[in-house]
C-alpha positions as CSV (number, residue, x, y, z in Angstrom):
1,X,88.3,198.9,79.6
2,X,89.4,196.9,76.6
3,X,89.2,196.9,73.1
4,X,88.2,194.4,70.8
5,X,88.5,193.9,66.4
6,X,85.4,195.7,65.5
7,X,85.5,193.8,62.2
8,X,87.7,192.4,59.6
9,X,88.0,194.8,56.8
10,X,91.1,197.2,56.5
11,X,91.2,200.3,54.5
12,X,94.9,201.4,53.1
13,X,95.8,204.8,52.2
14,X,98.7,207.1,51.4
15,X,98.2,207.7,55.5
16,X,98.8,204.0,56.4
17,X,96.2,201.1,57.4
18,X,93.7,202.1,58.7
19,X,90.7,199.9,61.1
20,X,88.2,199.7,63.4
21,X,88.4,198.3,67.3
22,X,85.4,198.6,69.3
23,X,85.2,199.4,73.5
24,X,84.0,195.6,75.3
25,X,82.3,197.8,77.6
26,X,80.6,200.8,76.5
27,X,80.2,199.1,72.4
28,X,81.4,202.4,71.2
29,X,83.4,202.1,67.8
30,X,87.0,203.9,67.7
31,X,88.8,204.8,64.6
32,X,92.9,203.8,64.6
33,X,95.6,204.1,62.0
34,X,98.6,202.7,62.1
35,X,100.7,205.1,59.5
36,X,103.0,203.9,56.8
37,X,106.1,204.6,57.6
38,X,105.6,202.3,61.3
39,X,104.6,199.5,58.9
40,X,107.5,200.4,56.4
41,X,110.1,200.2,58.8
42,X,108.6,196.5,60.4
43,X,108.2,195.1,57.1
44,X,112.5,196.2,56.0
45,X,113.2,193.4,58.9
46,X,112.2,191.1,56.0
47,X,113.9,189.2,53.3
48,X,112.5,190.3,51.1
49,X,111.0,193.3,52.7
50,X,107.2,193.0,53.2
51,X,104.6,195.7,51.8
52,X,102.9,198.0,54.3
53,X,99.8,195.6,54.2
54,X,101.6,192.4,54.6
55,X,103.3,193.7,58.1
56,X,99.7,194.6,59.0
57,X,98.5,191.5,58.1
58,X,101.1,189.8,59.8
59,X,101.0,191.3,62.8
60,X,97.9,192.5,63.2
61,X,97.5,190.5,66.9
62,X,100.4,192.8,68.4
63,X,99.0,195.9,66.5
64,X,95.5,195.8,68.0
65,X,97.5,195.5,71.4
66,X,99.4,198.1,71.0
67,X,95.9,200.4,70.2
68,X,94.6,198.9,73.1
69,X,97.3,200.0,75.5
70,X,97.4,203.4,73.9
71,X,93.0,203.7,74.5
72,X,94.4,202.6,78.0
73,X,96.6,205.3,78.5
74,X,94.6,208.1,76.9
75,X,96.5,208.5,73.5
76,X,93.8,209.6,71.0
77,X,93.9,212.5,69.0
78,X,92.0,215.7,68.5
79,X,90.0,213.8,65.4
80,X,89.5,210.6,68.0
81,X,91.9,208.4,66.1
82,X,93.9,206.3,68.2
83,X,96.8,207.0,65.8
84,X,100.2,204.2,65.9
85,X,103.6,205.1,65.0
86,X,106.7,204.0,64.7
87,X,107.5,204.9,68.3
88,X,104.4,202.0,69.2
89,X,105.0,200.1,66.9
90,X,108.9,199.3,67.0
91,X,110.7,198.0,64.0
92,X,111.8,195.0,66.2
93,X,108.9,192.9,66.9
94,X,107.6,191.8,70.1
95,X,107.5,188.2,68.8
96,X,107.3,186.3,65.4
97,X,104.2,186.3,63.7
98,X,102.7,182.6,63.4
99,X,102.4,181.9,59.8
């Protein structure tokens, strides 16, 4: 039961990045965030260190993954946001972003 980008647009926030994925199966749109201080810490592996919405922009590929896995696993919360932190979202990348 995958998830796919449910569209483009992003919205930022004192809270992080937030976005939409949508279920391949069912269609059903799911809220995720991925909070600021998991995008803080990715981006201080840069020279010079990248903004909260460049890192998301950057790797927004391996970001969606990670959501993915954690609708996989269960990992929503109470307000049905798949919700990404720092513990999913590692300040060592998984690979290099292409640019």
């Amino acid at each position: 039961m995958a998830i796919v980008r449910a569209q483009s647009q992003v919205f930022e926030s004192i809270k992080g990045v937030h976005f939409l994925m949508r279920d391949a199966n069912t269609r059903k749109t799911l809220a995720c965030l991925i909070t600021r201080e998991a995008l803080t810490e990715r981006g201080s592996i840069h020279e010079p260190p990248l903004d909260p919405m460049q890192v998301f922009t950057a790797y927004r590929d391996e970001i969606e993954r990670v959501a993915d896995d954690c609708w996989e696993r269960g990992e929503v919360d109470d307000g049905g946001i798949i919700r990404l932190t720092g513990a999913q979202f590692p300040k060592r990348p998984a690979e290099e972003p292409s640019r």
